[in-house]
N, CA, C and O of each residue as an XYZ file, in Angstrom:
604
protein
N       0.830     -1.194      0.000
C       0.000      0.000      0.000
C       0.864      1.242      0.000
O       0.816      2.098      0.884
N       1.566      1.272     -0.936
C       2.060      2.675     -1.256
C       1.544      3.643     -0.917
O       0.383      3.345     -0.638
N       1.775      5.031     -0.714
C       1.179      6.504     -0.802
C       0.072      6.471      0.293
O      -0.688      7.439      0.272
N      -0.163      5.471      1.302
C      -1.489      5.150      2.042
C      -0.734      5.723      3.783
O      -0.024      5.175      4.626
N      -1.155      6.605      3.692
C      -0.850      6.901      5.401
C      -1.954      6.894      6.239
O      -3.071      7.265      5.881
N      -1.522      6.258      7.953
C      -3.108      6.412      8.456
C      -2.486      7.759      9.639
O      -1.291      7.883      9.906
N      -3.438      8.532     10.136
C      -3.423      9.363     10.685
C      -4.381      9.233     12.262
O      -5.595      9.195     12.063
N      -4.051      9.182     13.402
C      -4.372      8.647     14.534
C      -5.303     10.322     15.279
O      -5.274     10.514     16.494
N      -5.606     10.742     14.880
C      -6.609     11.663     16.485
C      -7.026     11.030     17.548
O      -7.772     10.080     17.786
N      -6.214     11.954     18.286
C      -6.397     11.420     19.436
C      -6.320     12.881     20.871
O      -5.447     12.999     21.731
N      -7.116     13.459     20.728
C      -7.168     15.203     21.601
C      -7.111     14.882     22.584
O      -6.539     15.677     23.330
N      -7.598     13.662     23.189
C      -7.594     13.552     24.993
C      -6.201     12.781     25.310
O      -5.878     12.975     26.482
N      -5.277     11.954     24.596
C      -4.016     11.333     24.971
C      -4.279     10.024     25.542
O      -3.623      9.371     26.353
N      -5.693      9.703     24.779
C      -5.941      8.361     26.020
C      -5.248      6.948     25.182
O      -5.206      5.910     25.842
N      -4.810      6.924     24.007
C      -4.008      5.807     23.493
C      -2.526      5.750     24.576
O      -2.323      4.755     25.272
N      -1.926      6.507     24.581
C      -0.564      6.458     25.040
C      -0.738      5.763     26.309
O       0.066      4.852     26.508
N      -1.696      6.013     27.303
C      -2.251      5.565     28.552
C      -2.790      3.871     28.145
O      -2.613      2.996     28.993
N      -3.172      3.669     27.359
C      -3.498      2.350     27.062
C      -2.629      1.318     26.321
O      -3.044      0.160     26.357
N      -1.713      1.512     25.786
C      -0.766      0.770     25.257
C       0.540      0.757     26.552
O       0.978      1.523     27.410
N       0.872     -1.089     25.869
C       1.720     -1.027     27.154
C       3.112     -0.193     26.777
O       3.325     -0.075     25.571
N       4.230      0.489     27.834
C       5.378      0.901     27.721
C       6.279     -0.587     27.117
O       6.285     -1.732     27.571
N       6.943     -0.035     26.008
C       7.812     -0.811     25.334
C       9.411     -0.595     25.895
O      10.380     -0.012     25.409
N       9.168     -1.471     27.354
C      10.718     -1.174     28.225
C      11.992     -1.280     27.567
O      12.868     -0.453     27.312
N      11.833     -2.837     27.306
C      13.305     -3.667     26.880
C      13.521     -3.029     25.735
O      14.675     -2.703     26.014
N      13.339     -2.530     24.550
C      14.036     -1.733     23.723
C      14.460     -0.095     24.069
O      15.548      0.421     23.809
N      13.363      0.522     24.684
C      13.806      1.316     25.139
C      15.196      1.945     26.153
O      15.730      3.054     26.122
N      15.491      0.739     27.018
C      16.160      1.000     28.129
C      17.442      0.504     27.440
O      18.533      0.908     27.842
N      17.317     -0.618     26.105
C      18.821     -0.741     25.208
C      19.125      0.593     24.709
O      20.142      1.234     24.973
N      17.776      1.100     23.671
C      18.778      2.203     23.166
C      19.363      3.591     24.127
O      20.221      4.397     23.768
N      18.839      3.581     25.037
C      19.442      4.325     26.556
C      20.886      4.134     26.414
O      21.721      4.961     26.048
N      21.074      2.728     26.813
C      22.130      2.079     26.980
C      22.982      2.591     25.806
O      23.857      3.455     25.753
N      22.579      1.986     25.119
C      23.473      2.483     23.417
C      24.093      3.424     23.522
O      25.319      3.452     23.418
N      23.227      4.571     23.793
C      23.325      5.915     23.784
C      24.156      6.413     24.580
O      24.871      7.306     24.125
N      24.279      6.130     25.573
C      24.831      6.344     26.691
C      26.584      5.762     26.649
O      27.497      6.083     27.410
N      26.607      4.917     25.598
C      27.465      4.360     25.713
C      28.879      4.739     24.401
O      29.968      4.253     24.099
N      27.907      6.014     23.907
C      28.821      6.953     22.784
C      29.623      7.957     23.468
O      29.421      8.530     24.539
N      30.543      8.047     22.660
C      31.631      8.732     22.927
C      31.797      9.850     21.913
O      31.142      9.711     20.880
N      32.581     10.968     22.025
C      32.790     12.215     20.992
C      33.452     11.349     20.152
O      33.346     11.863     19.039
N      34.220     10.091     20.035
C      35.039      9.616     18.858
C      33.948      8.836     18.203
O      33.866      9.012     16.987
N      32.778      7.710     18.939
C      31.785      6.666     18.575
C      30.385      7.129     18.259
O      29.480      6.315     18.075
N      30.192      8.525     18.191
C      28.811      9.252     18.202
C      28.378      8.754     16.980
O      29.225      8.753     16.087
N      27.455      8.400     16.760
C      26.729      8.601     15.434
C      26.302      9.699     14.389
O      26.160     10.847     14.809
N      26.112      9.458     13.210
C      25.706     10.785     12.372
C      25.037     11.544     13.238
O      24.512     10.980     14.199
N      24.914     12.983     13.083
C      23.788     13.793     13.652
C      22.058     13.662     13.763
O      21.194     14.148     14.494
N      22.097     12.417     12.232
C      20.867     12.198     11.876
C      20.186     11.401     12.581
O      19.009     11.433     12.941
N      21.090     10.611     12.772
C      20.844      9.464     13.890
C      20.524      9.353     15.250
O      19.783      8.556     15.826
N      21.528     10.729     15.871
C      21.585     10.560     17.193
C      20.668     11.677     17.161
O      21.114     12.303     18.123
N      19.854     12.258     16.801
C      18.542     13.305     16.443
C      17.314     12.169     16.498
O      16.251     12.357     17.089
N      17.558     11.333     15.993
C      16.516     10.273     15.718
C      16.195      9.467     17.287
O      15.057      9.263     17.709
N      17.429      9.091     17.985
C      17.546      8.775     19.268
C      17.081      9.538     20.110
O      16.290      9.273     21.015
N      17.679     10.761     19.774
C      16.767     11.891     21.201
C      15.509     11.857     21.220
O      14.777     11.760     22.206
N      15.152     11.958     19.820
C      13.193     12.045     19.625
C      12.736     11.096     19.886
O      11.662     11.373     20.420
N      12.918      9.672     19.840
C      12.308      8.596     20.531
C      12.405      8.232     22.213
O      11.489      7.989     22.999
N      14.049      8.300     22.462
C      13.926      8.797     23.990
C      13.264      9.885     24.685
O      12.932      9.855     25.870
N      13.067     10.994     23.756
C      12.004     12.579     24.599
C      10.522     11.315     24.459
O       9.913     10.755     25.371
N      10.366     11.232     23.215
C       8.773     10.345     23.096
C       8.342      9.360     24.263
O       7.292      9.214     24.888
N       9.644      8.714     24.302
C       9.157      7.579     25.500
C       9.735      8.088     26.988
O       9.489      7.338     27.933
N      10.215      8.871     27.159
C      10.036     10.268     28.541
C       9.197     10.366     28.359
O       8.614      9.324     28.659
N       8.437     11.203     27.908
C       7.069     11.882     28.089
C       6.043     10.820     28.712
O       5.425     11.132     29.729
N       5.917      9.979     28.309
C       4.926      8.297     27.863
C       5.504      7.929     29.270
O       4.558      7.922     30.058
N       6.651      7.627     29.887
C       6.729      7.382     31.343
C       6.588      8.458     32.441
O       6.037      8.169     33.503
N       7.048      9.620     32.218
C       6.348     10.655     32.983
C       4.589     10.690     33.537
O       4.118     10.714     34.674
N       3.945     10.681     32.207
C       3.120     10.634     32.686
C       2.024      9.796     33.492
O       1.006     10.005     34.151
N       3.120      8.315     32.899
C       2.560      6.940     34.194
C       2.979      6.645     35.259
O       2.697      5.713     36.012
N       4.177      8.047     35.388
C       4.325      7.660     36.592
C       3.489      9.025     37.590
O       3.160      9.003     38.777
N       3.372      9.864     36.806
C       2.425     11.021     37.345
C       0.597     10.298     37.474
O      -0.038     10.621     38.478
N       0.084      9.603     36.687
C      -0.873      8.973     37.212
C      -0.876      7.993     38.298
O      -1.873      7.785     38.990
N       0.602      7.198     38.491
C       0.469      6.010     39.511
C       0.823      7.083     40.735
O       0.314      6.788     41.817
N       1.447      8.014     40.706
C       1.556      9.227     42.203
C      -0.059      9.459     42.577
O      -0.692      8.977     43.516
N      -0.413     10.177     41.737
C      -1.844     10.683     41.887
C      -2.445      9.739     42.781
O      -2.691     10.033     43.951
N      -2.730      8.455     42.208
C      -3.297      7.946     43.199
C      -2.982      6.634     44.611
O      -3.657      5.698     45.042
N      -1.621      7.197     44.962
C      -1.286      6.980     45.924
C      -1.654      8.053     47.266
O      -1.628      9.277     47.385
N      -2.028      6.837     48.254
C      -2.575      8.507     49.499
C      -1.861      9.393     49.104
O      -1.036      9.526     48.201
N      -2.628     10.517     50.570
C      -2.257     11.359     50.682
C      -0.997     11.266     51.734
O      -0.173     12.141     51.468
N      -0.709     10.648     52.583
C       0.029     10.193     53.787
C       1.225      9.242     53.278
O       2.153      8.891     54.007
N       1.077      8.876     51.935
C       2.523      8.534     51.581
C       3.920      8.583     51.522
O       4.335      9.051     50.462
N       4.492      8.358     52.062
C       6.315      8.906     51.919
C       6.790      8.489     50.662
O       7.589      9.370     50.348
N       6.760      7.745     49.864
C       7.291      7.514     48.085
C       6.362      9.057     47.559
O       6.677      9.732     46.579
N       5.442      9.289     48.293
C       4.627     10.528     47.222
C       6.300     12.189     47.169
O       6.850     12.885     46.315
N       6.338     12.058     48.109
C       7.818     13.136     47.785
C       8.383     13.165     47.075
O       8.560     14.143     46.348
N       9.199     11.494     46.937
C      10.489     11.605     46.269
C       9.994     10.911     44.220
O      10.533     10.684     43.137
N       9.050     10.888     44.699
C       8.564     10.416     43.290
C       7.793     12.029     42.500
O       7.683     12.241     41.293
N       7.463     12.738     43.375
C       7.102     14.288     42.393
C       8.234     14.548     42.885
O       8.317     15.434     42.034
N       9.314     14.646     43.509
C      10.564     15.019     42.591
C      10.863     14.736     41.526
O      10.990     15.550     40.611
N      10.999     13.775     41.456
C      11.370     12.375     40.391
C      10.240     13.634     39.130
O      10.860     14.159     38.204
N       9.356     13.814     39.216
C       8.631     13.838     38.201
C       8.846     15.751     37.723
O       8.869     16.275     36.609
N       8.925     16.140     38.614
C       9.364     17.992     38.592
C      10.458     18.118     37.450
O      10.438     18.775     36.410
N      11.497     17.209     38.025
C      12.849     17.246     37.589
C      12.904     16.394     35.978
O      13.767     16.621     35.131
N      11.750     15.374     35.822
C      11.746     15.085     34.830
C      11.098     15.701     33.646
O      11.358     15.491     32.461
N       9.978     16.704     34.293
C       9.192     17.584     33.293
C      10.141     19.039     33.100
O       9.774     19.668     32.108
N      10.765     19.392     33.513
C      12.282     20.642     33.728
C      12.733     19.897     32.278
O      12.533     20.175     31.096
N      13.241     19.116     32.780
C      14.406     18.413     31.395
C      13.777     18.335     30.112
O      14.484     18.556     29.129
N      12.182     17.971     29.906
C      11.339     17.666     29.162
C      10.939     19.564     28.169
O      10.139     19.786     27.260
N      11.710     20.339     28.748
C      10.968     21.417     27.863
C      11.743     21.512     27.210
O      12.827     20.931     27.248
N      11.277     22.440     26.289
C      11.896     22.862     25.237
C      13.045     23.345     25.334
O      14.052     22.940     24.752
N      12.933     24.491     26.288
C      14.408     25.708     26.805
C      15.217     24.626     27.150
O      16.221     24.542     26.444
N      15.082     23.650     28.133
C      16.147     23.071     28.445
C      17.290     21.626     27.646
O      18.083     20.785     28.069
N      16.742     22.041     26.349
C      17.043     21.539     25.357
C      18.460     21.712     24.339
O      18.591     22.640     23.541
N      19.059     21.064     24.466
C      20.605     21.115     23.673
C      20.297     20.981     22.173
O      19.172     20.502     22.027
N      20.808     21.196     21.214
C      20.635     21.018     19.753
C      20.351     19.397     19.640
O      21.078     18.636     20.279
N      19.432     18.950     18.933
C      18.900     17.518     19.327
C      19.655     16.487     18.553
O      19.150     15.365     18.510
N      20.594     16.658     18.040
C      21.715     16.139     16.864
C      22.998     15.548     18.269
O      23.681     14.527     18.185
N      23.003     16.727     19.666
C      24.032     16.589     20.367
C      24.105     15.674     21.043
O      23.080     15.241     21.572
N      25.525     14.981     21.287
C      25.477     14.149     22.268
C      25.218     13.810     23.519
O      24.904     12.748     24.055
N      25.481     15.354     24.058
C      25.010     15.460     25.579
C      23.529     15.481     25.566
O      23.195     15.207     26.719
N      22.582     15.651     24.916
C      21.326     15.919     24.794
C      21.071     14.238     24.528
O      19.920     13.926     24.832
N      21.817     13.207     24.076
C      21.242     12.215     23.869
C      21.245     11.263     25.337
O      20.372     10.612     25.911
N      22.767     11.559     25.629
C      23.289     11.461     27.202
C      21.639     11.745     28.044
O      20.966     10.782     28.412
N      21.272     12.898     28.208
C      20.424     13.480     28.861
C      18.854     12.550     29.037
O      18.271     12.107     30.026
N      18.551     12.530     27.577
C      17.618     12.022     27.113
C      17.728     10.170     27.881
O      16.896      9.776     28.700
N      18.755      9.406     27.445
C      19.438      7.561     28.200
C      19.118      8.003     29.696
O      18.285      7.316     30.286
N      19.774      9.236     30.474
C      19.653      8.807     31.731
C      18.031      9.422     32.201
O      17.742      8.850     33.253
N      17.258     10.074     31.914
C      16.129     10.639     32.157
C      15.649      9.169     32.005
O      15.626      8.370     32.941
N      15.222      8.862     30.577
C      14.635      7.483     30.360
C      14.936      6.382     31.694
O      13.958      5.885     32.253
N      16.085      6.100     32.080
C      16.994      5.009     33.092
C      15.842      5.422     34.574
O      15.141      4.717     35.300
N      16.144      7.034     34.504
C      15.457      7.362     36.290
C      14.156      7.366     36.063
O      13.638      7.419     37.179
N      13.236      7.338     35.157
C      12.061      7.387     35.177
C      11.405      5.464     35.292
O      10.541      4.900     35.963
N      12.019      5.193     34.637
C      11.865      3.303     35.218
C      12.066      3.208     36.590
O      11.237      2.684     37.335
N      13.395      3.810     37.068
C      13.790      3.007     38.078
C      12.823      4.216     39.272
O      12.655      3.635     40.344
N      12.546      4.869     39.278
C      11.082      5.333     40.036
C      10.150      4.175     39.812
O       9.900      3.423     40.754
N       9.418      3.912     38.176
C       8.561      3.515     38.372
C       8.500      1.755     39.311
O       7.803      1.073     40.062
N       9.826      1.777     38.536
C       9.911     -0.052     39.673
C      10.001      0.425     40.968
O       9.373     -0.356     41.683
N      10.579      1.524     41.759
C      10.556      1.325     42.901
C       8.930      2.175     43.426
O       8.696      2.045     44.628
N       8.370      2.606     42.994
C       6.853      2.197     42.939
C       6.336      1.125     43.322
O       5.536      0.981     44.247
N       6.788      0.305     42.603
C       5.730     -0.830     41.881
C       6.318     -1.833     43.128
O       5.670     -2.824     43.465
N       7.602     -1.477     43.777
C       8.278     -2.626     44.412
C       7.661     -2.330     45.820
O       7.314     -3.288     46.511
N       7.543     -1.344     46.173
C       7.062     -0.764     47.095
C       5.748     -0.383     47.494
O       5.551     -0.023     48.655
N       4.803     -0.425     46.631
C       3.880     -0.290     46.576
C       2.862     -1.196     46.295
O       3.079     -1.717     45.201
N       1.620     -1.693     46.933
C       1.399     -2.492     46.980
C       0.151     -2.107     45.985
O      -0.365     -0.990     45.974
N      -0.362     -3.487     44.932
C      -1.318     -3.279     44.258
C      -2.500     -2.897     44.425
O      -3.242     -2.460     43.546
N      -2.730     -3.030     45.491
C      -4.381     -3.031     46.220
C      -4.604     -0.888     46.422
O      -5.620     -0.194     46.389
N      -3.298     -0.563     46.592
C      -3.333      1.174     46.860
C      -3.056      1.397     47.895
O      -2.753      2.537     48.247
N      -3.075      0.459     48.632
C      -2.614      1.487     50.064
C      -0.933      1.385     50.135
O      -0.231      0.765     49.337
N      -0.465      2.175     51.326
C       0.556      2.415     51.164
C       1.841      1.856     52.397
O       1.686      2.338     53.519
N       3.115      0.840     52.204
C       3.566      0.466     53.149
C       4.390      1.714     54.316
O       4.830      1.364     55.411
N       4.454      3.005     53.855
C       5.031      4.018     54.289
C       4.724      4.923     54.645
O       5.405      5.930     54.449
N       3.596      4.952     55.305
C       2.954      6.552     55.269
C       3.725      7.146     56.386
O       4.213      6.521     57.328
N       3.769      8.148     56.221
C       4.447      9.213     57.312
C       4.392      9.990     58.663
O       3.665     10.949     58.921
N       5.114      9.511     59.301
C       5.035      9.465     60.920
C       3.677     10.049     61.148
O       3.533     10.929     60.299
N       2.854      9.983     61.734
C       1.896     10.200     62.488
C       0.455     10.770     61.803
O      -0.328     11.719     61.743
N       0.698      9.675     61.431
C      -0.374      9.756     60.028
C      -1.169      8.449     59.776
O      -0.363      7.541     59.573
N      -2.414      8.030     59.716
C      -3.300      6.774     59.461
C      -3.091      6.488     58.431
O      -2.960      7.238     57.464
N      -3.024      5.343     58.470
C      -3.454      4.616     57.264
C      -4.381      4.487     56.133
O      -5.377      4.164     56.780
N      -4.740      4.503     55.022
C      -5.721      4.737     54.396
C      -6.117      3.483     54.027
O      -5.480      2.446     53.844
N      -7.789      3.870     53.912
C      -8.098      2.275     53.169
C      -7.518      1.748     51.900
O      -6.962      2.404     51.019
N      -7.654      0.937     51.927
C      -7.491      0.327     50.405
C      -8.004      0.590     49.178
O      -9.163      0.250     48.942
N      -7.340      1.144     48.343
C      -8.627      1.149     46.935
C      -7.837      1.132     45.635
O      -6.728      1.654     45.516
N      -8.313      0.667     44.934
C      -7.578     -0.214     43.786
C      -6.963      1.097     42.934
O      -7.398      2.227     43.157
N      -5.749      0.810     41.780
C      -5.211      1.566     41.329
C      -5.715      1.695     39.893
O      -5.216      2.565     39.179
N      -6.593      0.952     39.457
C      -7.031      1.141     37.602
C      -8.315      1.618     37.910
O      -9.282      1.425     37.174
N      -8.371      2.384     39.229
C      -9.773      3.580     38.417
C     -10.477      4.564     39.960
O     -11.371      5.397     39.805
């Protein structure tokens, strides 16, 4: 099907939320990336091509991990260090703070953002128990009931 493009609308963002995160390739080309040097860099074209799929799949974990915060209590202790986690990842995510997207340090940037936004979300996920409530809540603070995390 030559000349046949399909075109996706989508105004509310609710596909990205429904498809699963594609880790294991992602967290290689991190790796990859991460693993260039000013002598081993790739064309500009290339490592332009890398940043835009690593910003793409930043964004796409940012915001699952900004929905799995949301609904963790209010009395949580992971709720801190995970909207750090997420402040610091939406900072990096703008535009201004953006290196020429061809650059290496910008691809650098892009591997380790991708790396800390997993390793939040696993220590989430490790820590956090499926049901919603929370093993940590903070000194002198109740417990909350239980209530499930898909809705």
């Amino acid at each position: 099907m030559s000349g046949y493009h399909g075109v996706v609308h989508d105004p509310e963002g609710r596909l990205g939320h429904e498809l699963p995160l594609d880790r294991e390739p992602h967290l290689r080309l991190a790796a990859s990336a991460l693993s260039w040097t000013a002598q081993s860099v790739p064309p500009a074209a290339d490592t332009a091509l890398t940043v835009l799929e690593l910003t793409g799949h930043a964004r796409l974990l940012r915001d699952e991990l900004a929905d799995q915060v949301e609904r963790l209590p209010a009395d949580c202790e992971l709720r801190q260090p995970l909207a750090h986690t997420l402040d610091e990842a939406q900072r990096r995510l703008t535009p201004a703070a953006t290196s020429p997207c061809g650059d290496l340090t910008h691809a650098h940037n892009r591997a380790r953002l991708v790396q800390n936004l997993y390793t939040a979300l696993d220590r989430l996920e490790a820590e956090h128990p499926v049901r919603g409530s929370c093993p940590h809540p903070r000194p002198g603070t109740r417990a909350h009931e239980d209530r499930p995390l898909g809705g």
